[in-house]
C-alpha positions in Angstrom: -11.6 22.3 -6.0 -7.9 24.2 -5.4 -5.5 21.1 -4.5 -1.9 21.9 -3.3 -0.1 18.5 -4.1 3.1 18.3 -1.6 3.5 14.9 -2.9 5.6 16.6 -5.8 9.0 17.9 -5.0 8.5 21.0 -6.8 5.3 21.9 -5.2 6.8 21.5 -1.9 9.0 24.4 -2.4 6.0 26.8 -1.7 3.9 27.3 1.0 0.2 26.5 0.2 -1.8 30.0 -0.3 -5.2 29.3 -0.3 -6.4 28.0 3.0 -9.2 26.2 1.7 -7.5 24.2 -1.2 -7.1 20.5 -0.5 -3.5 19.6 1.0 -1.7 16.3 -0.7 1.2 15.6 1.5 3.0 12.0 2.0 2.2 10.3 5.1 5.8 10.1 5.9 5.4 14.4 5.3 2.6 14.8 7.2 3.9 15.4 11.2 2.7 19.2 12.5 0.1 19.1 9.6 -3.5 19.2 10.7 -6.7 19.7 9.7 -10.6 19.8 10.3 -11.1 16.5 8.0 -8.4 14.1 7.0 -8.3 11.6 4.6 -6.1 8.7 5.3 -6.0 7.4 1.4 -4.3 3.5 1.6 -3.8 3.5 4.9 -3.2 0.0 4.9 -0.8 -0.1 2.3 0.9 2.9 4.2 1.1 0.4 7.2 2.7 -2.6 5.3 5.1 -0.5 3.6 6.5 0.8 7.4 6.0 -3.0 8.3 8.3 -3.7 5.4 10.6 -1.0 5.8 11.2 -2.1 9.2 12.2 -5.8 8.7 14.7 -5.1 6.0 16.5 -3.3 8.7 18.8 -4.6 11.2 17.2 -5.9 14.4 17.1 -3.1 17.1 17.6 -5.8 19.7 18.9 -9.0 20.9 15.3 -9.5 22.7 14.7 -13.6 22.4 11.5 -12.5 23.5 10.0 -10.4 20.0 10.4 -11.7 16.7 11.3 -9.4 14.3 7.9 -9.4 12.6 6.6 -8.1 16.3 8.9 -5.7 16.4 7.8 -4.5 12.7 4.6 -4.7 13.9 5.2 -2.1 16.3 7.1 0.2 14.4 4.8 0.2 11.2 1.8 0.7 14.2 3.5 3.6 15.7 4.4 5.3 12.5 0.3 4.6 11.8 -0.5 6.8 14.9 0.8 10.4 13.1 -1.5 10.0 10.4 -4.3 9.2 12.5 -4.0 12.1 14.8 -3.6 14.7 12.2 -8.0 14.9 12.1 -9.5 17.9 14.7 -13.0 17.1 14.1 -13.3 14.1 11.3 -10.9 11.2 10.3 -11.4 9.4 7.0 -9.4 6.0 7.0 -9.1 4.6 3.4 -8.5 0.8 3.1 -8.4 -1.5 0.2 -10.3 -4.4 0.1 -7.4 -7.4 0.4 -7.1 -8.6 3.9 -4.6 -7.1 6.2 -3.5 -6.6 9.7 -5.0 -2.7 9.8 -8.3 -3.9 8.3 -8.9 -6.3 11.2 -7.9 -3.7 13.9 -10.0 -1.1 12.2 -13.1 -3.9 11.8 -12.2 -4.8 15.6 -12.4 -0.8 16.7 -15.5 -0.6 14.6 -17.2 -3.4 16.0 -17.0 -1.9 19.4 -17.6 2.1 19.0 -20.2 2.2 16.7 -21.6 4.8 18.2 -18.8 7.1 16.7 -16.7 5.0 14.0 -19.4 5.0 11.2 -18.3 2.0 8.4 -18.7 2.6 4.9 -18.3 -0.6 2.2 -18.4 0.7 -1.2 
């Protein structure tokens, strides 16, 4: 199959050509890209990373109300919601198999819409 891997700098200087070759892209790349089927590969390593990201920031607020881990929480979450709108028709979410806060949510959403979120445990 024809890939076009944006996740290389020098690949990224060109347009993709071929409309049906597989796009690569970064997930922090991948705003205004869509497609038919997506593949979100590591998706909850893509979420820790934002988590992380975000608590070796400065705190956005003095609220004594959120911890810092909520707030990270929320910004590694909404970061999470590109990628998981960038599907038309079919979304693929990728997981590993430690535990994490992503696999529980997406066990959670499963658990309750299986008539549409199909679960596959290889």
């Amino acid at each position: 199959m024809k890939t076009w891997d944006a996740s290389s700098t020098d690949v990224r200087e060109n347009f993709p050509t071929d409309r049906d070759a597989l796009r690569i892209v970064q997930y922090d790349s991948c705003r205004g890209l869509e497609g038919w089927t997506v593949v979100n590969y590591a998706f909850d390593e893509f979420w820790d990373y934002k988590y992380r990201q975000r608590l070796a920031l400065p705190r956005g607020t003095d609220d004594l109300f959120v911890t810092a881990e909520e707030e990270a929480k929320e910004f590694a979450s909404r970061w999470a919601m590109i990628p998981l709108t960038r599907a038309m028709d079919t979304l693929v979410i990728n997981i590993s198999g430690k535990p994490s806060y992503v696999k529980e949510a997406l066990e959670s959403v499963h658990a309750k819409r299986t008539d549409f979120v199909d679960r596959i445990k290889l």
